[in-house]
C-alpha positions in Angstrom: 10.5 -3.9 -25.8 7.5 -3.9 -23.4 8.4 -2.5 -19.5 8.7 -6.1 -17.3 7.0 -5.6 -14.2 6.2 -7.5 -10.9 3.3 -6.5 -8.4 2.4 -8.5 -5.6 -0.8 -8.2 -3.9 -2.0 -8.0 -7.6 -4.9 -9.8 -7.8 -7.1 -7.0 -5.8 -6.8 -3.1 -4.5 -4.1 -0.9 -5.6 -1.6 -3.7 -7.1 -4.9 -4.6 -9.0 -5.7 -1.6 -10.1 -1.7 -0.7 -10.9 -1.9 -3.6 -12.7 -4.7 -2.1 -15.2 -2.7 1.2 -15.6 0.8 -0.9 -17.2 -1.3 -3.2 -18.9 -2.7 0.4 -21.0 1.1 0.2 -21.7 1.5 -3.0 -22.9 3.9 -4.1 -20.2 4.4 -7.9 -19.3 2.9 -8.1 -15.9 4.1 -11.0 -13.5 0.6 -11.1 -11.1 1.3 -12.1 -7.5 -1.3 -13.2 -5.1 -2.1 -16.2 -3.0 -5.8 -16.8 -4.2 -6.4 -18.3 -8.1 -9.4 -16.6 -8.6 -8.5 -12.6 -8.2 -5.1 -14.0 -10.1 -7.2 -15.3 -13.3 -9.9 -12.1 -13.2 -6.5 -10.0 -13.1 -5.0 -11.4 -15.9 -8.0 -11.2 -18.4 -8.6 -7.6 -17.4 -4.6 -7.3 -18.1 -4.8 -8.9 -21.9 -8.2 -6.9 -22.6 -6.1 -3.4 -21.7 -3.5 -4.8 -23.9 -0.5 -6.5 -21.5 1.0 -9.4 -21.5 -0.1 -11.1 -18.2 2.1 -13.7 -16.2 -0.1 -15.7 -13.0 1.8 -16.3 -10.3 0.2 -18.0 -6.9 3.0 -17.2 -4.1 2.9 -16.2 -0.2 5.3 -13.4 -0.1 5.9 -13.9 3.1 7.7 -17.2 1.9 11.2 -16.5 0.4 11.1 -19.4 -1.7 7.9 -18.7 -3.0 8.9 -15.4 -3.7 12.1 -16.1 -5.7 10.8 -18.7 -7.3 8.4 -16.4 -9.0 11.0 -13.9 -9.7 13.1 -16.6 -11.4 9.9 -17.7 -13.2 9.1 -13.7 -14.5 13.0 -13.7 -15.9 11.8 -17.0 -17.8 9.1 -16.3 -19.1 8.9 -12.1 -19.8 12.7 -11.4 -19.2 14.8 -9.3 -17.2 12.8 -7.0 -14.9 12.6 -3.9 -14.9 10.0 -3.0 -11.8 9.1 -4.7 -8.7 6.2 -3.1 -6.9 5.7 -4.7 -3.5 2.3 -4.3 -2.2 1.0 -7.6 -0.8 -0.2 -7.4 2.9 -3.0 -8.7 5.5 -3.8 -7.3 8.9 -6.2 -7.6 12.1 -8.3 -4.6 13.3 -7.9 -4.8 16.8 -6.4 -3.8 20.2 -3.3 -5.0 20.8 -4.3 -7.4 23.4 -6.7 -9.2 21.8 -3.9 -10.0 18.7 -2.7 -13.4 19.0 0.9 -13.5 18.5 0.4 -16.1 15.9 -1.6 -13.5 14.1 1.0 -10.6 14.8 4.1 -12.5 13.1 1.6 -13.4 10.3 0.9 -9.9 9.7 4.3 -8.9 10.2 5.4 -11.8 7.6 3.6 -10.6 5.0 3.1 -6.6 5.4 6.9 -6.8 6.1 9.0 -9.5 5.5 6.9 -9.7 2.2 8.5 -6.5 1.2 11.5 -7.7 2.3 11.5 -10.6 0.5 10.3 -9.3 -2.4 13.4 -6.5 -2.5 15.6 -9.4 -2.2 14.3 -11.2 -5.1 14.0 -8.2 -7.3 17.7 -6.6 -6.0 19.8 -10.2 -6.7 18.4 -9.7 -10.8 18.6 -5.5 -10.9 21.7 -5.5 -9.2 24.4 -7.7 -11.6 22.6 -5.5 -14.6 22.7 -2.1 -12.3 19.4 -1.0 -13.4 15.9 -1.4 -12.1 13.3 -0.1 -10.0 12.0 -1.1 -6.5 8.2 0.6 -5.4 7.4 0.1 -1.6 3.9 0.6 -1.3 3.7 2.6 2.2 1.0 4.2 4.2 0.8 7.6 6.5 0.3 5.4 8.9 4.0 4.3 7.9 4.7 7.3 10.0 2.1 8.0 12.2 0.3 5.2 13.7 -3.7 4.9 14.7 -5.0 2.8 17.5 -6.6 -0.9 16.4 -4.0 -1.3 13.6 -0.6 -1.9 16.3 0.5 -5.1 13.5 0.1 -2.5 10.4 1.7 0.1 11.7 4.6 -1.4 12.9 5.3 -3.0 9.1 4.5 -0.4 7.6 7.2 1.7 10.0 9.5 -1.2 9.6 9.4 -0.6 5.7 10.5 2.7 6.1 13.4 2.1 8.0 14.5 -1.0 5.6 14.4 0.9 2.7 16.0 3.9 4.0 18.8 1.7 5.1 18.9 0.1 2.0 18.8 3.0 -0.2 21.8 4.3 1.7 23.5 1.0 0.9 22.9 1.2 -2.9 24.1 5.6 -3.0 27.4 4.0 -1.3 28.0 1.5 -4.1 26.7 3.9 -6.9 24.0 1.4 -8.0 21.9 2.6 -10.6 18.9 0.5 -9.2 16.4 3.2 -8.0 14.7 2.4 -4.6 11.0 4.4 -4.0 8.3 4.8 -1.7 5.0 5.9 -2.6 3.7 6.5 0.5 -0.6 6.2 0.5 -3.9 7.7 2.5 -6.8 5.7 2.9 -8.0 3.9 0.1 -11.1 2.2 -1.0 -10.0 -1.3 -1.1 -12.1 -4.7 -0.1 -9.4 -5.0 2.7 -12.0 -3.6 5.0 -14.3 -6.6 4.0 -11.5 -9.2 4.5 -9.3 -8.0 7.3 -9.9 -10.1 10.1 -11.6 -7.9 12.6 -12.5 -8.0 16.0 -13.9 -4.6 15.9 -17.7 -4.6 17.0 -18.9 -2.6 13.5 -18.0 -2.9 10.5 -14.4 -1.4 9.7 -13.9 1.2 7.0 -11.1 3.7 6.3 -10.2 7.0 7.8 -11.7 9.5 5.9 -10.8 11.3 3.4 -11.0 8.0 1.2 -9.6 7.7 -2.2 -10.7 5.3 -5.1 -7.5 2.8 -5.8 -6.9 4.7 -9.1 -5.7 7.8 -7.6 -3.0 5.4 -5.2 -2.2 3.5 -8.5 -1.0 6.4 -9.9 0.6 7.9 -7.5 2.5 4.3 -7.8 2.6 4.4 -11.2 4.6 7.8 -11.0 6.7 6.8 -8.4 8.4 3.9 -10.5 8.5 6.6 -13.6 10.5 9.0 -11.4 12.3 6.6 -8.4 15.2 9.0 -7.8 12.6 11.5 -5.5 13.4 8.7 -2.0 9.1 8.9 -1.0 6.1 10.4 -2.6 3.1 11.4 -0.4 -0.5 10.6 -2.6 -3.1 12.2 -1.4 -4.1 15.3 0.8 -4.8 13.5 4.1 -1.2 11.9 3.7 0.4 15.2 3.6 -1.5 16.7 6.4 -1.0 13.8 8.7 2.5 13.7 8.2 3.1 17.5 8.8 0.8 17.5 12.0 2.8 14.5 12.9 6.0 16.7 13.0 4.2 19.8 14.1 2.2 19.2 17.0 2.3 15.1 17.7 1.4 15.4 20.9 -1.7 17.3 20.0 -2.3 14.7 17.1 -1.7 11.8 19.8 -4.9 13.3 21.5 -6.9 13.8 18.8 -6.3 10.2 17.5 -6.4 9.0 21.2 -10.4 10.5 21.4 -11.4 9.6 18.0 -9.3 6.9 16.4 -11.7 3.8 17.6 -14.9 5.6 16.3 -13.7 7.0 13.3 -12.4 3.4 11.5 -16.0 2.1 11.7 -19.0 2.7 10.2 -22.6 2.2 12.2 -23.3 -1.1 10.8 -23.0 -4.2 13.1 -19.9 -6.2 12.1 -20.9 -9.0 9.8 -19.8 -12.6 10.1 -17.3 -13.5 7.2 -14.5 -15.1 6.2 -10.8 -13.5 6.5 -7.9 -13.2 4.2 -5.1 -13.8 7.2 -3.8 -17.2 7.0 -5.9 -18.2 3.7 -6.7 -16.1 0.3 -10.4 -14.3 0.5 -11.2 -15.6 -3.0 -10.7 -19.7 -2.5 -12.4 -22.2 -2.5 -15.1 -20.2 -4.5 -13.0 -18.4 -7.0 -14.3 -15.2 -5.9 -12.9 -12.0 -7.2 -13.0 -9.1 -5.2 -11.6 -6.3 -7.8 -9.7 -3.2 -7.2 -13.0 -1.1 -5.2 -14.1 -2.0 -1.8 -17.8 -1.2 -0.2 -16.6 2.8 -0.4 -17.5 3.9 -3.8 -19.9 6.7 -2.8 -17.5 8.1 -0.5 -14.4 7.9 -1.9 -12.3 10.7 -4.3 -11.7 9.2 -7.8 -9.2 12.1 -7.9 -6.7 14.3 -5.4 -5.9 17.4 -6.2 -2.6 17.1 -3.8 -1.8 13.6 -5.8 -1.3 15.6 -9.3 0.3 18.5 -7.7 3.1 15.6 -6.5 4.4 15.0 -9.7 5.5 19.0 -10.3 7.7 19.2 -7.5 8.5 22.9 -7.9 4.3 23.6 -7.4 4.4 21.2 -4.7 7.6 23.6 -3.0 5.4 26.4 -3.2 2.6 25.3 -1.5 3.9 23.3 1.6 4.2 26.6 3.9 0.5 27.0 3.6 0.2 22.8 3.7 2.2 23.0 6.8 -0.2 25.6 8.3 -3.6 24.7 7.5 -2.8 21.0 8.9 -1.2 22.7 12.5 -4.8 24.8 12.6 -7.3 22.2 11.0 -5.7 19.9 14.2 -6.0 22.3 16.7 -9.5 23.0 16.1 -10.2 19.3 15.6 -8.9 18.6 19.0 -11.2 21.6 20.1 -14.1 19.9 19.1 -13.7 16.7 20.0 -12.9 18.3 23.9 -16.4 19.5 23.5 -18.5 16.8 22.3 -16.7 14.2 24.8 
């Protein structure tokens, strides 16, 4: 029998692109997205790779919504057997000038959505104790930038559910598997869709990888769910370790070049956003798995395929750990001398 899966945010980016990588399987895909027209270019893309493709139109960040398209997956594909949560939105912006009736939206769907989404998925996997739960995380899940406050605090929040979570399922023995796949900066079209209040054009933190090499990491995370986190990506890995080595050297850093770095010299265009409405409707537009960053982004990472051998991954982290403690000191050395 074909793998059952559900990925929200599936009609564009990574759950797009995931989306392409268990259709190659021949899984039944339940696709989750607000907008109809990524949805319907998702699904044909699914039944060309050879999967079985399931449209969904849901906000995650509504309960309802969400169970009801759990209920209708179990209908239609049967039991399932992976829920990938990766649906968000957010504003690029300082604090201040976030509404707070665009913070709780962000937080309603880069959160609750995942909350939501675990609920749905856990009240199937659990009367069957099997299944699989992906959280689709970021660095920034751990250490935060300036002009993404909303994101950052999900994406922190989702690493504090699931870890309480996951505690709660080792104390009943459940054999549902609970995983995060934590990601670096990725070429998605969020940086076209985002509502921004940034005066150029906002684009991720270099170094930028192509949504295929976070689908994978994904991908692999679901294959092997009892590792708690996987770190996807190079830049991940050496955030996170000068995180816990020298933060307060890294707060600095960020501090003198976190504004400059997440936008590129172009003016900021006027467009619509994706907060409160889909980016593809009324047109129908799809928007695809890439955003604007082809020529600069990694279509691979060597630290991504070193991940999945955890025993070459143990021998390399003391040099990981020390080239990310030097590469920030010497960072925050040049940026003292240009400023």
């Amino acid at each position: 029998m074909p793998q059952v899966v559900v990925i929200t945010g599936a009609s564009a980016g990574i759950g797009r692109a995931t989306a392409r990588l268990y259709a190659r399987r021949g899984a039944s895909i339940t696709l989750i997205a607000r907008g109809r027209g990524g949805l319907e270019a998702a699904a044909a893309e699914v039944t060309e790779l050879g999967g079985h493709p399931l449209i969904h139109e849901a906000d995650t960040a509504d309960a309802r919504q969400t169970e009801a398209a759990a209920e209708a997956t179990e209908q239609a594909l049967g039991p399932i057997d992976v829920w990938i949560n990766c649906a968000f939105t957010s504003v690029f912006a300082p604090f201040a000038e976030i509404t707070p009736e665009e913070y709780r939206r962000v937080t309603d769907v880069a959160y609750l959505g995942f909350v939501n989404g675990t609920r749905a998925a856990l009240a199937r996997m659990l009367p069957r104790d099997r299944g699989t739960i992906v959280q689709v995380g970021s660095a920034l899940g751990e250490r935060a930038i300036p002009l993404q406050s909303a994101y950052c605090g999900a994406k922190h929040a989702i690493n504090g559910f699931t870890s309480s979570l996951r505690l709660e399922l080792l104390h009943r023995g459940s054999n549902v598997h609970l995983t995060i796949a934590q990601l670096p900066a990725v070429n998605t079209p969020q940086f076209s869709w985002v509502r921004s209040r940034l005066p150029r054009h906002p684009q991720p933190v270099p170094p930028i990888f192509q949504p295929e090499v976070a689908a994978r990491g994904v991908l692999h995370a679901a294959d092997h769910p009892k590792r708690k986190q996987y770190y996807i990506g190079a830049g991940t890995v050496a955030t996170v370790w000068a995180n816990r080595l020298a933060p307060a050297l890294l707060d600095r850093y960020l501090a003198r070049t976190g504004f400059g770095s997440q936008q590129t010299d172009s003016p900021a265009p006027a467009r619509p956003d994706n907060l409160f409405a889909p980016a593809d409707e009324p047109a129908g537009a799809d928007h695809g798995a890439h955003g604007a960053f082809d020529e600069r982004s990694h279509p691979r990472s060597w630290q991504a395929a070193l991940s999945r051998h955890p025993v070459v991954t143990a021998a390399t982290a003391a040099t990981g750990l020390a080239a990310a403690a030097v590469g920030l000191r010497r960072r925050l050395g040049g940026s003292r001398g240009a400023a």
